[in-house]
Steps between C-alpha positions, in 0.01 A plus 500: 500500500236747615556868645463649799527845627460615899501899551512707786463827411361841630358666257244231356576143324284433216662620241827426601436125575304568059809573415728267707285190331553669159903465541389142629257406206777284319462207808126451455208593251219306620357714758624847712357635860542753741428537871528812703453591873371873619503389889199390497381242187632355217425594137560258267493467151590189300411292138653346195713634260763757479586715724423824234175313443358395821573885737403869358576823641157488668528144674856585651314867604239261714874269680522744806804458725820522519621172523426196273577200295453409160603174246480421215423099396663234328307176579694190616264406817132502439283546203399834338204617705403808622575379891891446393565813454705696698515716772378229777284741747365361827400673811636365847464556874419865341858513314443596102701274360605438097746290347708414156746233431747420193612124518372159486421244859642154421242349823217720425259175496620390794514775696097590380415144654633581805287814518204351384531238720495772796149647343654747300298622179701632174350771260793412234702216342843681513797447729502860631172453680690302718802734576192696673366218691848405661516911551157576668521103687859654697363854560175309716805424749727785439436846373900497359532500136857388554324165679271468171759496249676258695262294511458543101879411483473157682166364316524645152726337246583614124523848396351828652564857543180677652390815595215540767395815586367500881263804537779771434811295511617326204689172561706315244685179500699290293557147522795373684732412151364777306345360222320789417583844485396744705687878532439780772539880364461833615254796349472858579158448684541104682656179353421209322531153458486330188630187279690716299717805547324611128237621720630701742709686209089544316465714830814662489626358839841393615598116476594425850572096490366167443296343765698261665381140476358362794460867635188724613467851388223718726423849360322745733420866408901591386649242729702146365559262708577121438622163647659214373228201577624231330868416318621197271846369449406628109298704308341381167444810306286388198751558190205521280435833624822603378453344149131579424279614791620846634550790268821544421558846669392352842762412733423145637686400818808756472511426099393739246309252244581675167869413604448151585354459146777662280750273682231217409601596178857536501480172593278336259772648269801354660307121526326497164681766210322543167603650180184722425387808367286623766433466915125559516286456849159357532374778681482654744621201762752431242654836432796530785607133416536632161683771565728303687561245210566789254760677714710201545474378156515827347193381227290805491148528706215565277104454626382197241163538701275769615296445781157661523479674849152466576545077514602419826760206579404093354667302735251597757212515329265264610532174273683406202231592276492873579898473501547351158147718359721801641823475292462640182275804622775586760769470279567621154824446242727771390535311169759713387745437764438139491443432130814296386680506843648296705335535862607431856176509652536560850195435783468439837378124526335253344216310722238333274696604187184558294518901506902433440357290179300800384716771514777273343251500179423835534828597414567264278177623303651855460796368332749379768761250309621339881342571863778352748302525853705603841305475835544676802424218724574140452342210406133475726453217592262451821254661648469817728279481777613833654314742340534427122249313260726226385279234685601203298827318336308402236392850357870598532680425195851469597362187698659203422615690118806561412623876376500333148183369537347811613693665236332328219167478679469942527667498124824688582833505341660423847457516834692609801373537877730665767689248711379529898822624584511763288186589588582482836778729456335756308251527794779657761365227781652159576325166366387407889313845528246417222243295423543349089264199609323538109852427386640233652226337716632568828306728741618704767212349728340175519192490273298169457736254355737720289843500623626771729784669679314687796664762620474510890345778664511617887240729635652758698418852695624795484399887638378726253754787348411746266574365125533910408816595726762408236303658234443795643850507566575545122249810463 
């Protein structure tokens, strides 16, 4: 999870990069920050909460410069303190330098030992810190961006897109299989990198393409240029971005997310039919499943549950307290399209299944006679360590259950999870060009002692071409 947003544009950045991170709010709540560049300092401007909360039209007035970076947080690495959050901004041999990142290092320990073993001090306990060690510890031999990122590529394992903006140059880079998004788009005035293409439509720009994985993007003034640093044999897209993460009107590695979902749907239909009365999503993550699921079985759609807008998304609050505490304030019955009814009940995944629990009795409190459950992902059952805060097999319910068990234990009428296949072929890619560790165990890398398939990557070079030729073409 997390966002981040990288602009480069000429006629100032602030509010822009404001409104970027607002597009971006769904992949982190914790904390939201913005740097900017005027060619001379940085102005900065960072804290907890949202990103309506934490920047006025007076603090993004005082972000001069037009170029910047901004994220927004969702905590995987490092504890909630003031000194996590991001933008990174450090000062070297007289560069201005700033930095975001979206992703999760699997040898983040390891690599901080070696650091600290050479005398070097940290100011924060997350994994990005050290994304701008490797950075600023290749540019004391080489002044070549192209030489840092390289360098990033061969030492840093796990997941990482990143933006660093370089006094007025933004940089961005995505890890060699991709497992997090990261999209390049045009705007009248500049362009913009960003995890999502949801932001660059929030500033009316043109979607140009996904960054490729293993590939370096440098914007300068209203030039594009990239190189292809690194390349694997595979990519390992996370699927869970297709079934919960993005919003489902970003497109997400050449697929438009809304359609992934409705096939989701279709499918859940075709494995797992159900004479009901109503399809009804838990919203919002829920909703294009749901649609999906009513079109094929021709049961009509109806909204059993309202959500209130101003709650923001329980799988990523904090701990399972606030999650759980959250449930019945964000959500709300329509008892009178539920009271009597037979309901498919369709949602995006189950994890702990304690929220699943509670909206299960929810509807069954306003009147619901059976609530048959359909999930958009299958069964989790291991851990994530790329990016998501699944840390442990034991919190995961699906783990070592069966669907009947889990079935009983959330108080459905029945239960159905997408097969992987399915869900692979809803998704457009082929199984070897995604990661679905969560689901069956197997990672695309080697982490600690889990089991894993690498995929092999080669470092390569390659010249710089413009990235805007073809586009421009198309004008």
């Amino acid at each position: 999870m997390c966002g981040i947003v990288g602009i480069a544009d000429a006629g100032g950045v602030s509010f822009p990069l404001y409104y970027a991170l607002y597009a971006l709010q769904h992949r982190g709540q914790e904390s939201a920050g913005i740097t900017t560049f005027d060619g001379v300092s940085l102005y900065k401007y960072k804290d907890n909460g949202l990103v309506a909360e934490v920047f006025n039209a007076d603090i993004l007035s005082g972000l001069k410069g037009n170029v910047g970076v901004g994220h927004v947080r969702y905590p995987t690495t490092g504890a909630k303190i003031p000194e996590n959050i991001q933008p990174f901004n450090f000062t070297f041999q007289q560069k201005k330098i700033s930095l975001v990142h979206n992703g999760n290092l699997t040898n983040t320990q390891a690599l901080r030992r070696e650091f600290e073993e050479r005398g070097q001090i940290f100011c924060t306990t997350t994994d990005t810190e050290i994304i701008g060690n490797i950075i600023v510890d290749e540019l004391r031999h080489s002044s070549s961006m192209q030489d840092a990122v390289l360098a990033c590529m061969k030492k840093l394992e796990g997941s990482y897109s990143v933006i660093v903006m370089v006094d007025d140059r933004i940089h961005a880079f995505r890890d060699p299989l991709g497992i997090r998004p990261l999209c390049l788009g045009k705007m009248h005035e500049g362009h913009i990198v960003c995890s999502e293409s949801v932001a660059i439509d929030a500033l009316n720009g043109e979607f140009i393409r996904d960054v490729k994985p293993g590939e370096l993007i440098t914007i300068f003034q209203d030039e594009v240029k990239s190189v292809q640093i690194a390349q694997a044999s595979g990519s390992a897209f996370c699927v869970f971005e297709y079934i919960y993460f993005a919003r489902p009107d970003s497109v997400i590695d050449g697929k438009l997310v809304y359609d992934v979902r409705r096939r989701i749907g279709k499918s859940l239909h075709l494995e797992a039919p159900v004479d009901a009365d109503i399809v009804s999503p838990v919203p919002d993550s829920g909703t294009a499943h749901a649609t999906g699921y009513s079109e094929s079985s021709g049961i009509p759609f109806r909204e059993g549950l309202i959500k209130n807008r101003y709650m923001g998304r329980t799988f990523i609050m904090p701990n399972q307290k606030a999650r759980e505490n959250a449930v019945r304030i964000k959500l709300n019955p329509v008892k009178k399209h539920l009271n009597g009814k037979s309901v498919v009940l369709v949602d995006d995944s189950i994890v702990r299944g304690t929220t699943s629990r509670r909206i299960i009795d929810i509807v069954k409190d306003a009147g619901a006679r059976e609530v048959h459950i359909r999930v958009g992902s299958p069964a989790i059952k291991a851990p994530c360590y790329l990016g998501v805060d699944m840390p442990t097999r034991e919190e995961l319910i699906a783990h070592n259950r069966t669907c009947d068990d889990v079935c009983e234990k959330i108080g459905a009428t029945s239960l159905h999870h997408i097969s992987i296949d399915s869900l692979i072929r809803a998704t457009g890619h082929c199984a070897d060009d995604l990661c679905i560790g969560c689901l069956t165990g197997e990672y695309p890398l080697k982490i600690n002692k889990e089991k894993a398939c690498p995929r092999h990557i080669d470092f390569i070079s390659g010249s710089y071409q413009v990235d805007l030729d073809e586009f421009e073409k198309k004008e």
